[in-house]
mmCIF file of the N, C-alpha and C atoms, coordinates in Angstrom:
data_MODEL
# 
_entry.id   MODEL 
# 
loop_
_atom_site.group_PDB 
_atom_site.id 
_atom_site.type_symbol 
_atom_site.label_atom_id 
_atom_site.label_alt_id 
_atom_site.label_comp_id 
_atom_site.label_asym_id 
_atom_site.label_entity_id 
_atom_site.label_seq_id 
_atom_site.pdbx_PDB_ins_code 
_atom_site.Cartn_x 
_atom_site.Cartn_y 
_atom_site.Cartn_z 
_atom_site.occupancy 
_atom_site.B_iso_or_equiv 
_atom_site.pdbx_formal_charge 
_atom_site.auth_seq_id 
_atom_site.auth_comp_id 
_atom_site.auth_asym_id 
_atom_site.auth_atom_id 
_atom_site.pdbx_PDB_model_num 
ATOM 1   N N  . UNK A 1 1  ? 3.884  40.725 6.577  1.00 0.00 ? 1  UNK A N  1 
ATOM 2   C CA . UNK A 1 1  ? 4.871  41.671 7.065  1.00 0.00 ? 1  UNK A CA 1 
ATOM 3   C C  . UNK A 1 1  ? 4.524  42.154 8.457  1.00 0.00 ? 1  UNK A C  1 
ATOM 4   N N  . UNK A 1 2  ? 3.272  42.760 8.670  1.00 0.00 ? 2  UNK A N  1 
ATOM 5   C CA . UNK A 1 2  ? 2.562  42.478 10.327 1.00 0.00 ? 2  UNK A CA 1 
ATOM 6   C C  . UNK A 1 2  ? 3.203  41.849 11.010 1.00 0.00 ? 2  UNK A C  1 
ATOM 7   N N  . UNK A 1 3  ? 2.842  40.727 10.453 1.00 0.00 ? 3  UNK A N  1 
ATOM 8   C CA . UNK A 1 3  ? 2.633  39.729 11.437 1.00 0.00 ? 3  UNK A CA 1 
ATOM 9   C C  . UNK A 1 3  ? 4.283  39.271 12.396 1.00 0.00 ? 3  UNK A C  1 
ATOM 10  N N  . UNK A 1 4  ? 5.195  39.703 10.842 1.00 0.00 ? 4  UNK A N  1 
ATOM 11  C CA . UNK A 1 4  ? 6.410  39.427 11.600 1.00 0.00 ? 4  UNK A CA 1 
ATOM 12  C C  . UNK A 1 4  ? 6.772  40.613 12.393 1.00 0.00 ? 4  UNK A C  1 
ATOM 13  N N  . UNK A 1 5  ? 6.897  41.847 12.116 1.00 0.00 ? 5  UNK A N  1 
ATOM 14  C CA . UNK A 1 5  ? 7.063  42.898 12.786 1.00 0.00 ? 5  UNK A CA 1 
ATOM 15  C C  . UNK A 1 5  ? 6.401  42.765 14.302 1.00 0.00 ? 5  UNK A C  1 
ATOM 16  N N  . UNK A 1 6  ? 5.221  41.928 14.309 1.00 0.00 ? 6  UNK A N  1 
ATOM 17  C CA . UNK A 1 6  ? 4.640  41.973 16.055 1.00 0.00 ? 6  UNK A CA 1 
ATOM 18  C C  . UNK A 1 6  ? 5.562  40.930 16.402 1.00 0.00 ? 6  UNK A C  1 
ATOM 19  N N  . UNK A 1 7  ? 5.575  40.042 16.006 1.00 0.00 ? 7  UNK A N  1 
ATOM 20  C CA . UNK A 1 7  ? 6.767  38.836 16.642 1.00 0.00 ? 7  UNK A CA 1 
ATOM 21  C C  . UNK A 1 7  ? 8.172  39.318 17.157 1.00 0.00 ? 7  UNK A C  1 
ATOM 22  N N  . UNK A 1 8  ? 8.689  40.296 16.108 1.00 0.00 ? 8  UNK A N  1 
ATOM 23  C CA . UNK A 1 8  ? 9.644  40.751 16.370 1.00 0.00 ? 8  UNK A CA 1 
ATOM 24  C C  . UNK A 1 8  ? 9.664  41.806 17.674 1.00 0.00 ? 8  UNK A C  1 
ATOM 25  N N  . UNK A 1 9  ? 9.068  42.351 18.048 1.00 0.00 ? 9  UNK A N  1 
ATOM 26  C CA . UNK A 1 9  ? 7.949  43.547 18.623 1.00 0.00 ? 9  UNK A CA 1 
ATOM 27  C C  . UNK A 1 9  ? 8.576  43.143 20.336 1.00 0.00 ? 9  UNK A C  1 
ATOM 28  N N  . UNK A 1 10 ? 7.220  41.193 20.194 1.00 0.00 ? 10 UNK A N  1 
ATOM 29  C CA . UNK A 1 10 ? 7.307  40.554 21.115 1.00 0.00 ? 10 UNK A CA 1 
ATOM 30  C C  . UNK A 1 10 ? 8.684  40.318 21.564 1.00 0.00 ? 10 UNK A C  1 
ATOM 31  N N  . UNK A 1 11 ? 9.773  39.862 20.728 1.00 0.00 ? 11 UNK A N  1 
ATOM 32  C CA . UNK A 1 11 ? 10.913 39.153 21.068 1.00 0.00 ? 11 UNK A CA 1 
ATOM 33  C C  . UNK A 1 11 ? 11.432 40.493 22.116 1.00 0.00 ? 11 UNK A C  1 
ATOM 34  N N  . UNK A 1 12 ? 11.227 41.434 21.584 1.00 0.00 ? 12 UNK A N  1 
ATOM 35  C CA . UNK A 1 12 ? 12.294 42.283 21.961 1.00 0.00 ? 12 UNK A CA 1 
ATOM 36  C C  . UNK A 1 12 ? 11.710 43.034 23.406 1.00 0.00 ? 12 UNK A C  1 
ATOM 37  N N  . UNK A 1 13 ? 10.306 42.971 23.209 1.00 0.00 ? 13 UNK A N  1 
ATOM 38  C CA . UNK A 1 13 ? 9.533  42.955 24.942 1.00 0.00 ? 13 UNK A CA 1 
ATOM 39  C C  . UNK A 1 13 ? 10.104 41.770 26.060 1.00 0.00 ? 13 UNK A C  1 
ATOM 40  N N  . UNK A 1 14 ? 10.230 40.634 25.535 1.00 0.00 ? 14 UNK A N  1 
ATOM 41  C CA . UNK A 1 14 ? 10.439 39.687 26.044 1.00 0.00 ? 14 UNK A CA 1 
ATOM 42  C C  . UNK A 1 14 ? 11.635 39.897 26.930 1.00 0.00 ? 14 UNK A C  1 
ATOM 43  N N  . UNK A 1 15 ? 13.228 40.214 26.093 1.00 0.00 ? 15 UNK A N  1 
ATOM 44  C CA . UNK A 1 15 ? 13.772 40.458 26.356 1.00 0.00 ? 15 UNK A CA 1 
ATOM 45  C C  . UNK A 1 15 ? 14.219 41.551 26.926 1.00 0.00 ? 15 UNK A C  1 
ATOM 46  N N  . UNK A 1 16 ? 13.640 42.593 27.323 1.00 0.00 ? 16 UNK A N  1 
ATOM 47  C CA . UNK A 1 16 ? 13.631 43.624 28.082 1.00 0.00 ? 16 UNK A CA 1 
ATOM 48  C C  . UNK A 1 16 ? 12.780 42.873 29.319 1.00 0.00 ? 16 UNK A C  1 
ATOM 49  N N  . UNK A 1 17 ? 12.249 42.530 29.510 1.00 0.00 ? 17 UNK A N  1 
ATOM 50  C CA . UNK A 1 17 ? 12.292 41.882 30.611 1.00 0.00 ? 17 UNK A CA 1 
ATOM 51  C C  . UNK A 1 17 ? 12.696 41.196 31.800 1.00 0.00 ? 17 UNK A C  1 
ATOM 52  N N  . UNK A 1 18 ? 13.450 40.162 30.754 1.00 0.00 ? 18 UNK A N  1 
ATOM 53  C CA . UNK A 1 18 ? 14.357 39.383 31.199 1.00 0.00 ? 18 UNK A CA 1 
ATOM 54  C C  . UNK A 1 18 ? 15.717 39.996 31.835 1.00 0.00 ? 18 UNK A C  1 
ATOM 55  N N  . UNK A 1 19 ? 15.695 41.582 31.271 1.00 0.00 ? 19 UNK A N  1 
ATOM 56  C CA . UNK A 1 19 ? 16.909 42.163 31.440 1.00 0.00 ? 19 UNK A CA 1 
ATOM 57  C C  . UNK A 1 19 ? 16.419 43.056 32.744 1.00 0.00 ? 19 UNK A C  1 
ATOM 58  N N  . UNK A 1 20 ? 15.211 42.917 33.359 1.00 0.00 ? 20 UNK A N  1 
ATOM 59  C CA . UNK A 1 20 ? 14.437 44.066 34.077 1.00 0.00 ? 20 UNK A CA 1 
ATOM 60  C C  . UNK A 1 20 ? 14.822 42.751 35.085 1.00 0.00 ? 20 UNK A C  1 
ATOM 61  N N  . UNK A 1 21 ? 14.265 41.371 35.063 1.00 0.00 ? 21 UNK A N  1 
ATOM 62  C CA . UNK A 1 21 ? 14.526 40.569 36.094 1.00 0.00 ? 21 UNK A CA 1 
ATOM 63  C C  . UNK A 1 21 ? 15.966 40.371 36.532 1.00 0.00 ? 21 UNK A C  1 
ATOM 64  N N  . UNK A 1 22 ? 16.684 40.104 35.760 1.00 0.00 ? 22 UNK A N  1 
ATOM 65  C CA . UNK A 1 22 ? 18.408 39.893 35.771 1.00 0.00 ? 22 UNK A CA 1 
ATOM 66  C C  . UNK A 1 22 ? 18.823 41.266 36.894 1.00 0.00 ? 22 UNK A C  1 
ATOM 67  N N  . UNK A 1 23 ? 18.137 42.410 36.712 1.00 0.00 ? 23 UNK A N  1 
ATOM 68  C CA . UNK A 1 23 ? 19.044 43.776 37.542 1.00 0.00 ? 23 UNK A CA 1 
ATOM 69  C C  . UNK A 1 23 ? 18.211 43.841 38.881 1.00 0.00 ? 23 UNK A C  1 
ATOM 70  N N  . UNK A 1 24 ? 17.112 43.438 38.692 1.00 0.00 ? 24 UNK A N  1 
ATOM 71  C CA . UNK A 1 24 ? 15.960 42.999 40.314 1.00 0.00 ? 24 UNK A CA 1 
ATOM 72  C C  . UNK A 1 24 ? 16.863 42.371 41.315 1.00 0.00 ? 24 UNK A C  1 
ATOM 73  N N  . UNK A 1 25 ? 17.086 41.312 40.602 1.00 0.00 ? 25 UNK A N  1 
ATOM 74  C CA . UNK A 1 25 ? 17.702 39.979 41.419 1.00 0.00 ? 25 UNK A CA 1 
ATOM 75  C C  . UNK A 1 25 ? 19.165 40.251 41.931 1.00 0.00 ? 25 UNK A C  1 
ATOM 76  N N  . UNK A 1 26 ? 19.826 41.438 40.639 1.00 0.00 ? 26 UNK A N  1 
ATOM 77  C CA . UNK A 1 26 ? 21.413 41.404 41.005 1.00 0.00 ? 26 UNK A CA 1 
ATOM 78  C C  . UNK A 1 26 ? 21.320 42.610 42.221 1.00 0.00 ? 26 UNK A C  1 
ATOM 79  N N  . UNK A 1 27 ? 20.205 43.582 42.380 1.00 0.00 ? 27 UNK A N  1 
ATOM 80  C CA . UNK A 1 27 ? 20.300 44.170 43.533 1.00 0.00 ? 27 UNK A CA 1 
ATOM 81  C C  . UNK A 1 27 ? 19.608 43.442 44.462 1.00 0.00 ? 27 UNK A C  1 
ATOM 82  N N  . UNK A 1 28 ? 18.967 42.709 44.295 1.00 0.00 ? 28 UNK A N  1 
ATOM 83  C CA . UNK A 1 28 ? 18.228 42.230 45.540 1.00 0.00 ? 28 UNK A CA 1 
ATOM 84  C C  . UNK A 1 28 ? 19.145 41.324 45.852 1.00 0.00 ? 28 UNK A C  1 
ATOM 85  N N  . UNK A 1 29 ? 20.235 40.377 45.506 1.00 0.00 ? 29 UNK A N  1 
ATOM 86  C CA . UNK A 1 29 ? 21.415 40.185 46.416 1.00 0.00 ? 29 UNK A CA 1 
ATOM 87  C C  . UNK A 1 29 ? 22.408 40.726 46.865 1.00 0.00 ? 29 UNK A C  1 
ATOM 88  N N  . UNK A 1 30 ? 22.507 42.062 46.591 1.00 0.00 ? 30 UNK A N  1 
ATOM 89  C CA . UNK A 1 30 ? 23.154 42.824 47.543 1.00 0.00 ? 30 UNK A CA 1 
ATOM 90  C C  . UNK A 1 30 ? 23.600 43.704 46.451 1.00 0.00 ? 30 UNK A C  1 
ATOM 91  N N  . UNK A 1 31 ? 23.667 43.415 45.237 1.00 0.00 ? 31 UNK A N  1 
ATOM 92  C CA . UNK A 1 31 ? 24.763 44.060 44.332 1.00 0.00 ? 31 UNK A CA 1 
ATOM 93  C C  . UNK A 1 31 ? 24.291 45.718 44.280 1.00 0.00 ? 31 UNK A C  1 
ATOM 94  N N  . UNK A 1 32 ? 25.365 46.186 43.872 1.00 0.00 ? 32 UNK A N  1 
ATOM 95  C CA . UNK A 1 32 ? 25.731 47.956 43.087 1.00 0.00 ? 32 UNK A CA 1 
ATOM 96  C C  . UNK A 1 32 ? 24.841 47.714 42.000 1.00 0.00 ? 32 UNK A C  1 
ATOM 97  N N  . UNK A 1 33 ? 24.636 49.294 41.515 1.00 0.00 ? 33 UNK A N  1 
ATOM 98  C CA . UNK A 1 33 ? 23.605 49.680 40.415 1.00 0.00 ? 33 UNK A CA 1 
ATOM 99  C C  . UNK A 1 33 ? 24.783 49.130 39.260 1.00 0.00 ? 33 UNK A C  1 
ATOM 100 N N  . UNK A 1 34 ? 26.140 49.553 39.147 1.00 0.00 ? 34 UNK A N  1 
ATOM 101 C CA . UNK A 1 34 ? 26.383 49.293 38.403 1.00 0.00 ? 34 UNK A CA 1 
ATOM 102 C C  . UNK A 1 34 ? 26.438 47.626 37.938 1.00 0.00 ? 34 UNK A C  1 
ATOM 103 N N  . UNK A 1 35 ? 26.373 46.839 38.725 1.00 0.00 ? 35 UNK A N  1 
ATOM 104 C CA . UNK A 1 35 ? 26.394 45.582 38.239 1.00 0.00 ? 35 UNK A CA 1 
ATOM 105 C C  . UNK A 1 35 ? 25.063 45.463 37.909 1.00 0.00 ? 35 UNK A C  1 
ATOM 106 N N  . UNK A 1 36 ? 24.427 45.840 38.357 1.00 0.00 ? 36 UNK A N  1 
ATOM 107 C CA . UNK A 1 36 ? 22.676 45.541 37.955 1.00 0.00 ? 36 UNK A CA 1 
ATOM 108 C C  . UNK A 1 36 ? 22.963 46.275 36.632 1.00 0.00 ? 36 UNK A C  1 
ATOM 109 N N  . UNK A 1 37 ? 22.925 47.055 36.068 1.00 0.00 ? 37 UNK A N  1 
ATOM 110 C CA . UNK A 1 37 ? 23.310 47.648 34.793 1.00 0.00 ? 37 UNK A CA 1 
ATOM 111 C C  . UNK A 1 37 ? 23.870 46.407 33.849 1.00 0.00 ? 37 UNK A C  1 
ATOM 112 N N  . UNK A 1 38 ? 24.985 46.156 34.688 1.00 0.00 ? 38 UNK A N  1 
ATOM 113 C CA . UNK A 1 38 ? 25.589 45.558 33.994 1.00 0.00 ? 38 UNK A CA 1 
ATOM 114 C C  . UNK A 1 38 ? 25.164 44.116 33.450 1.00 0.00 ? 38 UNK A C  1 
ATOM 115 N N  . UNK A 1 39 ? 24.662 43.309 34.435 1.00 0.00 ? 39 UNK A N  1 
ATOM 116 C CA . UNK A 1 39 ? 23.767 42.142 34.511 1.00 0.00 ? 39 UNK A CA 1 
ATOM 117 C C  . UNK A 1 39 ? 22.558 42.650 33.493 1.00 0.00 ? 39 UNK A C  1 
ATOM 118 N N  . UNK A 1 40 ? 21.913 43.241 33.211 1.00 0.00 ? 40 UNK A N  1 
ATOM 119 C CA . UNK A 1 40 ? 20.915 43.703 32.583 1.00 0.00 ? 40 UNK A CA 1 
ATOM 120 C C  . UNK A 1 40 ? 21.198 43.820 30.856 1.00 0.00 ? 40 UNK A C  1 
ATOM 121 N N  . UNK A 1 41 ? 21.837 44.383 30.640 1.00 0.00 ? 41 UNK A N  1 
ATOM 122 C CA . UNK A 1 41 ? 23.077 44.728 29.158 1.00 0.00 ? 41 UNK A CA 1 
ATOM 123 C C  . UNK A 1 41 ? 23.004 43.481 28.989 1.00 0.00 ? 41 UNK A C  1 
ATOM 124 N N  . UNK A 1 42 ? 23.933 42.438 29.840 1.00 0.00 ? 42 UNK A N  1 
ATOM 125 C CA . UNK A 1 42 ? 24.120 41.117 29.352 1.00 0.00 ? 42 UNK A CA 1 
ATOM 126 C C  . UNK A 1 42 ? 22.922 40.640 28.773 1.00 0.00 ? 42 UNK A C  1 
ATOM 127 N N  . UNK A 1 43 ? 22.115 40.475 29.869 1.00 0.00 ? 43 UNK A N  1 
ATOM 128 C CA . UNK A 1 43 ? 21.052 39.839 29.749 1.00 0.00 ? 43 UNK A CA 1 
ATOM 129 C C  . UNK A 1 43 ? 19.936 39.958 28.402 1.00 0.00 ? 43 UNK A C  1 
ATOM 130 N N  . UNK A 1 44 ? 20.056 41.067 28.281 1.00 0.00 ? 44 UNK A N  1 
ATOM 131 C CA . UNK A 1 44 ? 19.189 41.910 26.969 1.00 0.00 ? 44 UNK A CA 1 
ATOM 132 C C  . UNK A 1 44 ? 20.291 41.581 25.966 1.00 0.00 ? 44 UNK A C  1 
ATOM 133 N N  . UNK A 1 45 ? 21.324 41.357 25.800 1.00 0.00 ? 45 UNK A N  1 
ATOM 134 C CA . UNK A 1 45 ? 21.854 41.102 24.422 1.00 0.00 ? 45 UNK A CA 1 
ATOM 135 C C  . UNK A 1 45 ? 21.628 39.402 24.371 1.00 0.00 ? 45 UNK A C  1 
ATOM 136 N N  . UNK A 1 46 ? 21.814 38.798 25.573 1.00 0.00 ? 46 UNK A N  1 
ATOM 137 C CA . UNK A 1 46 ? 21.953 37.116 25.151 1.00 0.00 ? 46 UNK A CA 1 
ATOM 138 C C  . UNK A 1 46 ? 20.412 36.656 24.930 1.00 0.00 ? 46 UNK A C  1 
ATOM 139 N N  . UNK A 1 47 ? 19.627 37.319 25.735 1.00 0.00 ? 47 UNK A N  1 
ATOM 140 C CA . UNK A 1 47 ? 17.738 36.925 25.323 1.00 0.00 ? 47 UNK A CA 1 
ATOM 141 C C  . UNK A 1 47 ? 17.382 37.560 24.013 1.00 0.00 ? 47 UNK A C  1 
ATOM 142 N N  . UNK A 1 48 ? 17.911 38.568 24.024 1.00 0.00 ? 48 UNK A N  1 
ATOM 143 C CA . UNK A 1 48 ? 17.389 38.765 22.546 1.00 0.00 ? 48 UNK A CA 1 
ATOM 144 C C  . UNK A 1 48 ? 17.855 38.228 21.287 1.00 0.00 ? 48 UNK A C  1 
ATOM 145 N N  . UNK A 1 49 ? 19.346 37.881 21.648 1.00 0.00 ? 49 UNK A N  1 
ATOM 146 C CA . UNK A 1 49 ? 19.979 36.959 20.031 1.00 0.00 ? 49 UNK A CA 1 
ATOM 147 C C  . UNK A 1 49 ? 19.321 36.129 20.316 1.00 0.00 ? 49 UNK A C  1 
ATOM 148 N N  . UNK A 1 50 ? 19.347 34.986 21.289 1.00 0.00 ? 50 UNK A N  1 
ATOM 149 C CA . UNK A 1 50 ? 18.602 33.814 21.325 1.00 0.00 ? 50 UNK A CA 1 
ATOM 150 C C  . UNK A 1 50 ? 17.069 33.615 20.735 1.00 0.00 ? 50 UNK A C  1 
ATOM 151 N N  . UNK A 1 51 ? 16.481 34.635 21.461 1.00 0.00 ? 51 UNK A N  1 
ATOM 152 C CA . UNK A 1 51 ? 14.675 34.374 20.634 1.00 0.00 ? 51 UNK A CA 1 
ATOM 153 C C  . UNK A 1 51 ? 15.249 35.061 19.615 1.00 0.00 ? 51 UNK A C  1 
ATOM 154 N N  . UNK A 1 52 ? 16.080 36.057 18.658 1.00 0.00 ? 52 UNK A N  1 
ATOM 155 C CA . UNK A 1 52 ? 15.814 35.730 17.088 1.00 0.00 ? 52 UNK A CA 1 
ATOM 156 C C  . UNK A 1 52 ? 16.339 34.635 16.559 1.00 0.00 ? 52 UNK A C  1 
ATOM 157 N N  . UNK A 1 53 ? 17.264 34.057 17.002 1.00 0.00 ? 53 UNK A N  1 
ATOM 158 C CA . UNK A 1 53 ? 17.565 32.254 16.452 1.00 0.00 ? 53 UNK A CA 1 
ATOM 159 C C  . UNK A 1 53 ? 16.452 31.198 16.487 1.00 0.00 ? 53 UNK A C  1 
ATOM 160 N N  . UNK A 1 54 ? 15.792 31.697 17.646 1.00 0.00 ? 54 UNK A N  1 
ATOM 161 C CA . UNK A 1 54 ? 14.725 30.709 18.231 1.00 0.00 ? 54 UNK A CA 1 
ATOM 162 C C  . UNK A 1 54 ? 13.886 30.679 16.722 1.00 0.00 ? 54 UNK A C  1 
ATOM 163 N N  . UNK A 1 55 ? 13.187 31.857 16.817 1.00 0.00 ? 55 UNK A N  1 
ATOM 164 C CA . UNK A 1 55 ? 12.203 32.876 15.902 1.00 0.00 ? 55 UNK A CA 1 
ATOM 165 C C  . UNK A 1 55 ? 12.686 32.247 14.427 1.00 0.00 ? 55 UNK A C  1 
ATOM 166 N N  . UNK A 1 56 ? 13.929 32.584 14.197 1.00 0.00 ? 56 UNK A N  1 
ATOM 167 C CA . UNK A 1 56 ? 14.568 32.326 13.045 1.00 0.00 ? 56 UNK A CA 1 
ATOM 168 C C  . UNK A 1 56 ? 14.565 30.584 12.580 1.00 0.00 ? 56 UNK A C  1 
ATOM 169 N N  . UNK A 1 57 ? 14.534 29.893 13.613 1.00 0.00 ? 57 UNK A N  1 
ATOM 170 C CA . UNK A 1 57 ? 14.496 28.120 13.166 1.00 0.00 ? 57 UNK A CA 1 
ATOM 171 C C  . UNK A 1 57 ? 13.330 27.968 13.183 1.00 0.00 ? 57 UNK A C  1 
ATOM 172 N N  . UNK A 1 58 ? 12.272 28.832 13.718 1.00 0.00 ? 58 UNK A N  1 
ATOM 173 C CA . UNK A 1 58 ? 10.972 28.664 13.265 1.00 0.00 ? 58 UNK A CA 1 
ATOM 174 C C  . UNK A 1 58 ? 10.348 29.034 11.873 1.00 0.00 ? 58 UNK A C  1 
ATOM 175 N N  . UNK A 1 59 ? 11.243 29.760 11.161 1.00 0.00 ? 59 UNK A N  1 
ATOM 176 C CA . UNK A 1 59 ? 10.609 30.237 10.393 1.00 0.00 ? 59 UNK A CA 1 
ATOM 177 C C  . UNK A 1 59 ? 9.902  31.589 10.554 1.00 0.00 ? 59 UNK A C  1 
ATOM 178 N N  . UNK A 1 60 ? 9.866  32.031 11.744 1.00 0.00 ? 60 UNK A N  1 
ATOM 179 C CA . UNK A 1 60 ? 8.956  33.399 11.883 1.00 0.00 ? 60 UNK A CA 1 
ATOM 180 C C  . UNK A 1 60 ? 9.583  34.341 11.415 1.00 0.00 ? 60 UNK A C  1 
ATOM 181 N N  . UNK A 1 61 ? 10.817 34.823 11.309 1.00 0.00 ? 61 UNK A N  1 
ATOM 182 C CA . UNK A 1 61 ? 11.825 35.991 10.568 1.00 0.00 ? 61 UNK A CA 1 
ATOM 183 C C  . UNK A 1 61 ? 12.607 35.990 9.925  1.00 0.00 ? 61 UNK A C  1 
ATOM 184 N N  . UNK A 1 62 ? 12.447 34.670 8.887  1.00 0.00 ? 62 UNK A N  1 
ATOM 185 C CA . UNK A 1 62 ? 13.213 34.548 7.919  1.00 0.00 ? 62 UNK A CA 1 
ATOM 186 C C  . UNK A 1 62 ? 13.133 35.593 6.662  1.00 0.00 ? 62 UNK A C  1 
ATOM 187 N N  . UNK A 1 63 ? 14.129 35.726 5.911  1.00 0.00 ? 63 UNK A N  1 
ATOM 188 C CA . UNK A 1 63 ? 13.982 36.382 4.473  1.00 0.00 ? 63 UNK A CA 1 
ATOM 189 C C  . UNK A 1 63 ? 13.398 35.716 3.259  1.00 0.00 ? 63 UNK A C  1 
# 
């Protein structure tokens, strides 16, 4: 039960990340906060379903 809870932990670090790089990049080409917001949201919902599918065909968070 650990063990999945840190995996899960990870996924969701992961993806806050990804959502920290996505709003970097959308202001560092010129964009508004709000699109960086917005780019970010996206980003954190599509990285995070993805690594639990990922996670999930592995076997790591299954029921």
């Amino acid at each position: 039960m650990q063990l999945r809870l840190m995996y899960v932990i990870i996924a969701v670090l992961m993806a806050l990340v990804a959502a920290l790089t996505g709003s970097v990049v959308t202001v560092a080409e010129g964009g508004r906060l709000t699109a960086a917001f917005k780019t970010a949201a996206l980003t954190f919902a599509g990285s995070l379903s993805l690594l639990i599918v990922v996670m999930g065909a592995l076997g790591v968070v299954s029921s």
